[in-house]
NUTORGU-559285 format. One record per residue (C-alpha): x, y, z; residue in three letters. Coordinates in steps of 0.25 Angstrom, whole numbers. Each point is the difference from the previous one (the first is absolute). Layout:
N
<node><x>X</x><y>Y</y><z>Z</z><res>ALA</res></node>
...
END
This chain:
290
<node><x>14</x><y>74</y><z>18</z><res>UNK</res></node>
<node><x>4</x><y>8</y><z>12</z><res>UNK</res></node>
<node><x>1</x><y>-10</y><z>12</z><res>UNK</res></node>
<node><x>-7</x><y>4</y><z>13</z><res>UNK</res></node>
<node><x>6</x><y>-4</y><z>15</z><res>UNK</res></node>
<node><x>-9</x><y>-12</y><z>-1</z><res>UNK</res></node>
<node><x>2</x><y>-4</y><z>-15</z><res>UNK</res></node>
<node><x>12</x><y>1</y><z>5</z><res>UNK</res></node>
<node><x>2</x><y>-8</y><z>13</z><res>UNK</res></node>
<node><x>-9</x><y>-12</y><z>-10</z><res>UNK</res></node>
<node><x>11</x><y>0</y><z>-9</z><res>UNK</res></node>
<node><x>11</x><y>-1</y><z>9</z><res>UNK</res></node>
<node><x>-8</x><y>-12</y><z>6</z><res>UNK</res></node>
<node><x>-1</x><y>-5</y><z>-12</z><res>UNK</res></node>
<node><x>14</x><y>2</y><z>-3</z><res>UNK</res></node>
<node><x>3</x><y>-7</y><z>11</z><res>UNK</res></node>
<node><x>-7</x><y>-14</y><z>-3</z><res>UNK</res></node>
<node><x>7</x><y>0</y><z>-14</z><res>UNK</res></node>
<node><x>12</x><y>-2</y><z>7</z><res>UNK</res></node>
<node><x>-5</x><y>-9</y><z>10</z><res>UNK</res></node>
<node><x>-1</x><y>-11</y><z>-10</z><res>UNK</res></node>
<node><x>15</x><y>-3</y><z>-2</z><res>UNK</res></node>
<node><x>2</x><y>-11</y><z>10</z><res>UNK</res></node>
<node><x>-12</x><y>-8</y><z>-4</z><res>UNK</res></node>
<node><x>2</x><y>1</y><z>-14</z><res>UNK</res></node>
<node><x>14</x><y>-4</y><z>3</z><res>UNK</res></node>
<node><x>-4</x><y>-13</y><z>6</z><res>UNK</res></node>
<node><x>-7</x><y>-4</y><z>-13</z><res>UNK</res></node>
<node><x>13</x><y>1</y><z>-7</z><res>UNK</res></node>
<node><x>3</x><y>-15</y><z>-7</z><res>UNK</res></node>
<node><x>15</x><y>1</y><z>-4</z><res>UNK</res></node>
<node><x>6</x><y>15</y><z>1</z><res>UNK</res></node>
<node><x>9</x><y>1</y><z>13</z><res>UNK</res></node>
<node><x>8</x><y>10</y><z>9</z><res>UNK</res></node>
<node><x>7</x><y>10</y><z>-12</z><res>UNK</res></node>
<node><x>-10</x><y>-4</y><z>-11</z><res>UNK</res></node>
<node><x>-11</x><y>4</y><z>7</z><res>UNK</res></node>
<node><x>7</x><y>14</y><z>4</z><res>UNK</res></node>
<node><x>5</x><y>1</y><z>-16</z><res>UNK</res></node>
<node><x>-13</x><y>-2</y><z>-5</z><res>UNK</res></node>
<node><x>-9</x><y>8</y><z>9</z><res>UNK</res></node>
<node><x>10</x><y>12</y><z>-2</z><res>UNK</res></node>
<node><x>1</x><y>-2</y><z>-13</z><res>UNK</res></node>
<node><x>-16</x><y>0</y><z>-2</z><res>UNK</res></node>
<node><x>-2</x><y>13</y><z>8</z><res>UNK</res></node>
<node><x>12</x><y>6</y><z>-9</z><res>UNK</res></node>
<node><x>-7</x><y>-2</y><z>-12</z><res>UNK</res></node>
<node><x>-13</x><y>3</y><z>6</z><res>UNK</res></node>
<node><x>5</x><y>13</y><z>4</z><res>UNK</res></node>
<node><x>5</x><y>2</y><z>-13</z><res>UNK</res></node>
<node><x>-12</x><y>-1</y><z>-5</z><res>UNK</res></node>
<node><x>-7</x><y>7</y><z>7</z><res>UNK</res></node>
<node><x>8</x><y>13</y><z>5</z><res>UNK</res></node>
<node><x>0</x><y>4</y><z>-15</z><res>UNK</res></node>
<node><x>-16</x><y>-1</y><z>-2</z><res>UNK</res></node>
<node><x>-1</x><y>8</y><z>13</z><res>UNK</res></node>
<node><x>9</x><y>12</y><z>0</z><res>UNK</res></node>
<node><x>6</x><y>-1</y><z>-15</z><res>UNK</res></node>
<node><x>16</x><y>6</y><z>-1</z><res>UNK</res></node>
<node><x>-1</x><y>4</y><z>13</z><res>UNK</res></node>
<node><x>3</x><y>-13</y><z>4</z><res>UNK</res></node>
<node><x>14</x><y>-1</y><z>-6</z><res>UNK</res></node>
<node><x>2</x><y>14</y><z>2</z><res>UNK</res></node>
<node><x>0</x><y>-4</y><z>15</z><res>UNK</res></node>
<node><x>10</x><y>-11</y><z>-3</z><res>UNK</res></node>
<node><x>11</x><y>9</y><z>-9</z><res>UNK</res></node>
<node><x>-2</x><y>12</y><z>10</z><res>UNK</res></node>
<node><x>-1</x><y>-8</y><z>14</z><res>UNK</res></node>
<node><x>11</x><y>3</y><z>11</z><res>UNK</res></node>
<node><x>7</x><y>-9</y><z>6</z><res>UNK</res></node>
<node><x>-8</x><y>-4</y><z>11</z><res>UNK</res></node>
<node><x>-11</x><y>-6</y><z>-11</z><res>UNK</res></node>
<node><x>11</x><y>-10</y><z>-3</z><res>UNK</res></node>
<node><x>2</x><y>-2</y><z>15</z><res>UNK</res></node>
<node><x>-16</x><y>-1</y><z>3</z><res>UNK</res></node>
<node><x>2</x><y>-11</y><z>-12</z><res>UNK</res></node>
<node><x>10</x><y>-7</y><z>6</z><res>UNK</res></node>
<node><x>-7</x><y>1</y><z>12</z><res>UNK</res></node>
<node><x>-13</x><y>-7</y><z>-7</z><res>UNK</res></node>
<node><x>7</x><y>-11</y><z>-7</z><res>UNK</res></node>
<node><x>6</x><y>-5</y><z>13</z><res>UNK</res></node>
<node><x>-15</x><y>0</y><z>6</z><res>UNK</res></node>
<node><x>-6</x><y>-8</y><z>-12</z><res>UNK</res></node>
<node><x>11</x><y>-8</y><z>0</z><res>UNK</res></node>
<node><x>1</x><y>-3</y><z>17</z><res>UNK</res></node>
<node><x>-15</x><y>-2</y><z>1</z><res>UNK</res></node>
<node><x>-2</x><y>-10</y><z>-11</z><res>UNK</res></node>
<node><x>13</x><y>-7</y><z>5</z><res>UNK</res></node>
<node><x>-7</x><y>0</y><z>13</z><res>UNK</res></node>
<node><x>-13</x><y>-5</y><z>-4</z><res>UNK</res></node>
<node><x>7</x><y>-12</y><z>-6</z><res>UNK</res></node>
<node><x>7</x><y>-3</y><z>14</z><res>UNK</res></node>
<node><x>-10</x><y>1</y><z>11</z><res>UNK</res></node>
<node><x>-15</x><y>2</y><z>4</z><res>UNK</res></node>
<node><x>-7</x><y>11</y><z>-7</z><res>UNK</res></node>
<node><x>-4</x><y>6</y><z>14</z><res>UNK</res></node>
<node><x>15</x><y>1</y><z>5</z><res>UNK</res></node>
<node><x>3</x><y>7</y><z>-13</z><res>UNK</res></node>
<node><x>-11</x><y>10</y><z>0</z><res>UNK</res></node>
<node><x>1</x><y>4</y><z>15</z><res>UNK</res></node>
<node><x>15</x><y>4</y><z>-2</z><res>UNK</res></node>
<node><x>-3</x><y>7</y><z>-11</z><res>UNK</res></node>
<node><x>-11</x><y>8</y><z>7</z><res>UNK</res></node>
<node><x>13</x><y>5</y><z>10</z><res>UNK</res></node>
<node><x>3</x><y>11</y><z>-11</z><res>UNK</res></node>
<node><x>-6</x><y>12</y><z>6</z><res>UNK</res></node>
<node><x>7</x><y>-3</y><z>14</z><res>UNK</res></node>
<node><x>16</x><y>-2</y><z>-8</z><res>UNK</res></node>
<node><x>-4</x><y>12</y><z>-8</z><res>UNK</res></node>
<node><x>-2</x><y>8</y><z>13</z><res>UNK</res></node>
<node><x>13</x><y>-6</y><z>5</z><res>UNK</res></node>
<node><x>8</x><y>3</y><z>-13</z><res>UNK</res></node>
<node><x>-6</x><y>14</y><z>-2</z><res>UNK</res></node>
<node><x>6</x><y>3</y><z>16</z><res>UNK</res></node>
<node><x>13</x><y>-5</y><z>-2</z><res>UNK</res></node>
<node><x>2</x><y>7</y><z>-14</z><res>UNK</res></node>
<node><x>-10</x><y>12</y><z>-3</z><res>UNK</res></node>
<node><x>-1</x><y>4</y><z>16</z><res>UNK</res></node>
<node><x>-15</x><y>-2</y><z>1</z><res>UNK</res></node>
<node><x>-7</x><y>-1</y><z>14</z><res>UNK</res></node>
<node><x>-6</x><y>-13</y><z>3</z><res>UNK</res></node>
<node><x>-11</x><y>1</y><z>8</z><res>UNK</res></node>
<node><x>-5</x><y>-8</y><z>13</z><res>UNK</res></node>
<node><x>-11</x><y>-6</y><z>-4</z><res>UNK</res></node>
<node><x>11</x><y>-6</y><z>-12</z><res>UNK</res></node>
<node><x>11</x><y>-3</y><z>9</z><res>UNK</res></node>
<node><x>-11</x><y>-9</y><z>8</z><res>UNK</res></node>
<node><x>-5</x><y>-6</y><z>-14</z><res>UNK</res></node>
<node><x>14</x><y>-4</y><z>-3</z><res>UNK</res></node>
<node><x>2</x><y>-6</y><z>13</z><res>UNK</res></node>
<node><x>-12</x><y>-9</y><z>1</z><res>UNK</res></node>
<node><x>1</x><y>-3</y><z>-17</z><res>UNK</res></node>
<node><x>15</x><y>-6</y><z>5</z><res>UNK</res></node>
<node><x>-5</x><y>-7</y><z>11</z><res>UNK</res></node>
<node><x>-9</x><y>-6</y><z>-12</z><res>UNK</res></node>
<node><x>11</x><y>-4</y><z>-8</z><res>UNK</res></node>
<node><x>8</x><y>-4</y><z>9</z><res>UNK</res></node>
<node><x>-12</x><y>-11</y><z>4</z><res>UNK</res></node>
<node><x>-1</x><y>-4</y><z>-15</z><res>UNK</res></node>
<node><x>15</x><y>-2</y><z>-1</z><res>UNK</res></node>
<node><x>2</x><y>-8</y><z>12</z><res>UNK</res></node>
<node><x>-11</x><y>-9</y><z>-3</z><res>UNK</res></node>
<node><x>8</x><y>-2</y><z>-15</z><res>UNK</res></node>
<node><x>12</x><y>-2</y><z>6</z><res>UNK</res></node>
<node><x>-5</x><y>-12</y><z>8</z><res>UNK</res></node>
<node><x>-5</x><y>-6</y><z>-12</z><res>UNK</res></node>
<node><x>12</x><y>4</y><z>-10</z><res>UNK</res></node>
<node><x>-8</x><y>8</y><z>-10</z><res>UNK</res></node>
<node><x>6</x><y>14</y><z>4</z><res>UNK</res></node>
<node><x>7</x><y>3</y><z>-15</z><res>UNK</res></node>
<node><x>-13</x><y>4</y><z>-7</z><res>UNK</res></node>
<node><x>-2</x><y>10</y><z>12</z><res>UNK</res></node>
<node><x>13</x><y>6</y><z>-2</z><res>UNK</res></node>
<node><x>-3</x><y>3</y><z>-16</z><res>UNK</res></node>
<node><x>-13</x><y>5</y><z>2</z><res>UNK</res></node>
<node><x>7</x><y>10</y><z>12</z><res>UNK</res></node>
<node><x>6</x><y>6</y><z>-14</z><res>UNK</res></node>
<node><x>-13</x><y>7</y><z>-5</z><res>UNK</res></node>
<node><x>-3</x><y>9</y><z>12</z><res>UNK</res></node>
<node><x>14</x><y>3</y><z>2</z><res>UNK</res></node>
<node><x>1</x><y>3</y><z>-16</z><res>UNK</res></node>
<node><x>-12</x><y>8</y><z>1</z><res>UNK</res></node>
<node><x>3</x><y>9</y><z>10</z><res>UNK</res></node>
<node><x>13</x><y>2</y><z>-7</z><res>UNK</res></node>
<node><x>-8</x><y>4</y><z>-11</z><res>UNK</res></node>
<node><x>-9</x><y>10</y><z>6</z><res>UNK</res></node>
<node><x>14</x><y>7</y><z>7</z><res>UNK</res></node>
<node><x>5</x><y>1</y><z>-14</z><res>UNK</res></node>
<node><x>-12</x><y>5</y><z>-6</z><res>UNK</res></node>
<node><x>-2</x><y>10</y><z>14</z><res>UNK</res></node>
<node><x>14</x><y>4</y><z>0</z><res>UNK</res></node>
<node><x>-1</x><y>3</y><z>-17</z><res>UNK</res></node>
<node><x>-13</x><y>8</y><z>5</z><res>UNK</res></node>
<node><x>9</x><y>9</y><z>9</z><res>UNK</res></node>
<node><x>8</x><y>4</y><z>-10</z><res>UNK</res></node>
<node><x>-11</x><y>5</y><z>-10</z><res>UNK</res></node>
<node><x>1</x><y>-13</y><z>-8</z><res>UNK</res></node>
<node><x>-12</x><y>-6</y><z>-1</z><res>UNK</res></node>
<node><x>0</x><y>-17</y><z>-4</z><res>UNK</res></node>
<node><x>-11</x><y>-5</y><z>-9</z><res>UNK</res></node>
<node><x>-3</x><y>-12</y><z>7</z><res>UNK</res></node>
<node><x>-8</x><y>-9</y><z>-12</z><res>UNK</res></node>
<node><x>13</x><y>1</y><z>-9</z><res>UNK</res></node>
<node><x>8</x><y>-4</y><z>12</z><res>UNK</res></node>
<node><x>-10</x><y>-12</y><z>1</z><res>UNK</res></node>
<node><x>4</x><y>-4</y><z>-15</z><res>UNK</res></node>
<node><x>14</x><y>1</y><z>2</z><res>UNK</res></node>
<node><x>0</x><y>-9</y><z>12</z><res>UNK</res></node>
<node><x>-8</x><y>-9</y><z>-7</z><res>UNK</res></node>
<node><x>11</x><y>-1</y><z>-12</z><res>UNK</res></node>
<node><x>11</x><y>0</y><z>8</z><res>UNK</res></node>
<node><x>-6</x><y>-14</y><z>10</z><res>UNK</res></node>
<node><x>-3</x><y>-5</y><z>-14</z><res>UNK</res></node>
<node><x>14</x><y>1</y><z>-5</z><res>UNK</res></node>
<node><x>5</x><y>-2</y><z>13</z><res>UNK</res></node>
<node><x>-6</x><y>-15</y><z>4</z><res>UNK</res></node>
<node><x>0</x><y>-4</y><z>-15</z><res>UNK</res></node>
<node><x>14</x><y>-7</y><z>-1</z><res>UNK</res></node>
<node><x>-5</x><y>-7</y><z>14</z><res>UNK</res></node>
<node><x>-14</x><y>-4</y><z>-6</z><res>UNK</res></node>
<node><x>7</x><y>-9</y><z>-10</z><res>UNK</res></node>
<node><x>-4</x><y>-10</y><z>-6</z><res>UNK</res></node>
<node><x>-14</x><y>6</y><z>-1</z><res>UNK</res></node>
<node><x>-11</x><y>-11</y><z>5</z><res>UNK</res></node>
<node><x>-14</x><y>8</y><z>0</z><res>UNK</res></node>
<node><x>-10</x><y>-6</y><z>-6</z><res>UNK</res></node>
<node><x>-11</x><y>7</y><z>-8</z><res>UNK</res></node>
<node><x>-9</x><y>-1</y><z>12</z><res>UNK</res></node>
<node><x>11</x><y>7</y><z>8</z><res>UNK</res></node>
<node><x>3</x><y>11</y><z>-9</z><res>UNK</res></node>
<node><x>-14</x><y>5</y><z>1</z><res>UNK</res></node>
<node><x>-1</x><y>-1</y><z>14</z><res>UNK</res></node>
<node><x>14</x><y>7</y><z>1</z><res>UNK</res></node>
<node><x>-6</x><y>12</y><z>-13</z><res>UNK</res></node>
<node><x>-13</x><y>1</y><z>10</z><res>UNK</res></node>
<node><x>10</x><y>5</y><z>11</z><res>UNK</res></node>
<node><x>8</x><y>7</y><z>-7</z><res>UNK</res></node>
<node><x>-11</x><y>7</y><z>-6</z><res>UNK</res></node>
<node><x>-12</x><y>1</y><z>10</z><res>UNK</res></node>
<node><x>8</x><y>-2</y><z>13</z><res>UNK</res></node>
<node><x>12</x><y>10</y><z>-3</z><res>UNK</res></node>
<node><x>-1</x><y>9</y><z>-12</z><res>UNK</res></node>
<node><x>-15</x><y>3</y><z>2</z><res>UNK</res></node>
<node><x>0</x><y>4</y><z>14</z><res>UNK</res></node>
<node><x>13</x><y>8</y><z>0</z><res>UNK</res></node>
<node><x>-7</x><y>9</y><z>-9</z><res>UNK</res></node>
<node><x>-13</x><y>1</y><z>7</z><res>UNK</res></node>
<node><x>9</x><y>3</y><z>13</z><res>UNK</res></node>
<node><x>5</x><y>12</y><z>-8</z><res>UNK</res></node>
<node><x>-14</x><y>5</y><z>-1</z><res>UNK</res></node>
<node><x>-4</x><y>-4</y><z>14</z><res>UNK</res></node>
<node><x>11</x><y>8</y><z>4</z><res>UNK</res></node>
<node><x>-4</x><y>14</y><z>-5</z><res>UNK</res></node>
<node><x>-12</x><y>-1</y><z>9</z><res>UNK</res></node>
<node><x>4</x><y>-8</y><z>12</z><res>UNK</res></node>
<node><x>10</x><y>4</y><z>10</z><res>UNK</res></node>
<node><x>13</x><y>-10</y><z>3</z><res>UNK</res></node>
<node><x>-8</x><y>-5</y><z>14</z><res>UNK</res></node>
<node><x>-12</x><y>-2</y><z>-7</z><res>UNK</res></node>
<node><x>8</x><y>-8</y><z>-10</z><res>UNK</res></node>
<node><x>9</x><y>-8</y><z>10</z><res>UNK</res></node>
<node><x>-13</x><y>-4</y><z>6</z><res>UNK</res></node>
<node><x>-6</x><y>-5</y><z>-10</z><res>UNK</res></node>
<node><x>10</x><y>-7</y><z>-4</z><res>UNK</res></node>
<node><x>1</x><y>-10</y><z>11</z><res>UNK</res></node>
<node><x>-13</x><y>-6</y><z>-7</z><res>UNK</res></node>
<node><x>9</x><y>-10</y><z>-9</z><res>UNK</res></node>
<node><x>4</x><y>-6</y><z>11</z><res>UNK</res></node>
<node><x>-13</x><y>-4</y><z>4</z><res>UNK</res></node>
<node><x>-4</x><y>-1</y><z>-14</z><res>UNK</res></node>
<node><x>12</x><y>-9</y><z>-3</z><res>UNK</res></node>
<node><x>1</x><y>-9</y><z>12</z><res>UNK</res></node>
<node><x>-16</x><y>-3</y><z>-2</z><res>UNK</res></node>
<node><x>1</x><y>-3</y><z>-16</z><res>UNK</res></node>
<node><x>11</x><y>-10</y><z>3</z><res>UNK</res></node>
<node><x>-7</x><y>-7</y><z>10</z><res>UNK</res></node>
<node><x>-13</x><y>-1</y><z>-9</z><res>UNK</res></node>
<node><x>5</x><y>-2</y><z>-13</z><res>UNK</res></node>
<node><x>13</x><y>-8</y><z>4</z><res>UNK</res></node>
<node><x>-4</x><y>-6</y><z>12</z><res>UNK</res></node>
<node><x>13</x><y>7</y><z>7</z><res>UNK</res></node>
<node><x>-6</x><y>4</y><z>15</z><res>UNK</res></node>
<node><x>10</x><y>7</y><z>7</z><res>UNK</res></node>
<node><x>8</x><y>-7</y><z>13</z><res>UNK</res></node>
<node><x>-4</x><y>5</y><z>14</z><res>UNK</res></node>
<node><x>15</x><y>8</y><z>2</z><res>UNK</res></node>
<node><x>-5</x><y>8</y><z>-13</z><res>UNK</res></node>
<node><x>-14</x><y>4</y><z>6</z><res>UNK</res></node>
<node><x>6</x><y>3</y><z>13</z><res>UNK</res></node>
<node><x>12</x><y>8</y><z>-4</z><res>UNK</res></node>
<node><x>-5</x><y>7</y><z>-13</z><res>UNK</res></node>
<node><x>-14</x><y>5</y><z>7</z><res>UNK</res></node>
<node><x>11</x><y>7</y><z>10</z><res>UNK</res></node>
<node><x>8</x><y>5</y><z>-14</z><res>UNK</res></node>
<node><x>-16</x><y>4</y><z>-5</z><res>UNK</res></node>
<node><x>-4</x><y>6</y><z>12</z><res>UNK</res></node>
<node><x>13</x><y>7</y><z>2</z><res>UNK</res></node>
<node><x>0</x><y>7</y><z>-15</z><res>UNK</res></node>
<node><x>-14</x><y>3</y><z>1</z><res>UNK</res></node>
<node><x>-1</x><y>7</y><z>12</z><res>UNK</res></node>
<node><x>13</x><y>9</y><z>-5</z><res>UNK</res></node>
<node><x>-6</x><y>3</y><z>-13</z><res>UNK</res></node>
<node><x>-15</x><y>4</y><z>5</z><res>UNK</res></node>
<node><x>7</x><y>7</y><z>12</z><res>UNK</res></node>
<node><x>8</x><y>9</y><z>-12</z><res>UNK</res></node>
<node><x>-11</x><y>1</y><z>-8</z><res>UNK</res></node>
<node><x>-9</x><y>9</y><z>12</z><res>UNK</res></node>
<node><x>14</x><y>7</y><z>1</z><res>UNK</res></node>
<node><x>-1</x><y>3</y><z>-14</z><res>UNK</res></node>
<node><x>-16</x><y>5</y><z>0</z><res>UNK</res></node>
END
């Protein structure tokens, strides 16, 4: 089926609400803690993706892998560390703090694609940055009074992970080679798997864990990184980035309803700058773009 702008712009929304439902799926979580919960999530979207890669493009899957330049293994390493820090983070601090940092992607990739690719930055992103800082900073001053700062820190490791990953992948581009980003998912998925397994042990999930844990693995990051790929070939990067910033909402709301984790005043305040900030930048690029 040939995906129209609007089929388009549905999945990606829909996209965006599969993973949403990490954190209040993780609150339900009766015995699997901190590296398990990272192991078994990664190790479930591997398998997931093994499966399903095969069924949906056939030899070209592993053709991918055995041809793939360097910077596949790179975007890979790139995506093990972001399954792994978020995960971490989740287990470490409110859902909201986790998903509002991790929104900051667009504005670190801005930075890092300056500093090493020589892109302009434009006003209306040099401003987004400003006030999203002045977001954070309200966020992690109201953590530092009450001591729970280190989760913040760990989730500050997906942006900063993902905007590596895009400069790799932008920087690969330039050079004629182009990086397949589904296989790159499946090896970040292997490698966090491997990765936080010796630091899982001794493995405590219970059966009710180990389906919740295959349910994310599955529904909230195997199934959506392939629908992104399609969402992809019909929406441009600002429509995406927009779009995007719905998990948060999605996230922040699903915790609150189906865990009963409201979200403390400093993260409304600070994180509605952050929103603000990002959206504004992204709808701002995308009239650019048109």
């Amino acid at each position: 089926m040939k995906l129209t702008h609007q089929r388009a712009v549905f999945l990606m929304v829909a996209v965006t609400l599969m993973w949403s439902i990490a954190g209040v799926v993780t609150r339900h979580l009766e015995a699997a803690r901190s590296f398990e919960v990272t192991f078994w999530r990664s190790f479930f979207t591997a398998l997931s993706l093994l499966v399903v890669l095969p069924l949906w493009r056939g030899a070209a899957t592993w053709q991918a892998l055995r041809r793939g330049h360097a910077a596949l293994w790179w975007s890979g390493l790139c995506w093990s560390a972001m399954f792994t820090s978020f995960m971490l983070a989740l287990t470490m601090t409110s859902v909201a703090h986790v998903l509002v940092i991790s929104a900051l992607g667009p504005l670190f990739t801005a930075l890092l694609a300056r500093a090493f690719l020589h892109h302009r930055i434009a006003a209306h992103t040099w401003l987004a940055i400003a006030v999203a800082g002045i977001g954070m900073a309200w966020m992690f001053g109201a953590q530092a009074v009450d001591g729970d700062w280190l989760g913040s820190v760990v989730a500050l490791c997906v942006p900063l992970t993902a905007a590596i990953n895009w400069t790799v992948v932008q920087h690969a581009h330039a050079k004629g080679e182009d990086v397949d980003l589904i296989p790159s998912v499946l090896i970040g998925a292997l490698i966090s798997s491997a990765a936080t397994l010796p630091l899982a042990l001794p493995l405590q999930a219970t059966a009710h864990d180990l389906g919740l844990l295959a349910l994310l693995g599955l529904v909230q990051l195997a199934i959506p990184c392939t629908l992104l790929v399609l969402c992809a070939r019909v929406l441009k990067a600002p429509e995406i980035s927009l779009l995007a910033q719905l998990e948060v909402l999605f996230g922040i709301l699903l915790a609150w309803i189906g865990a009963g984790e409201a979200p403390g005043s400093a993260v409304l305040q600070g994180g509605l700058l952050v929103l603000a900030a990002l959206a504004a930048n992204e709808l701002l690029g995308w009239k650019q773009s048109r």
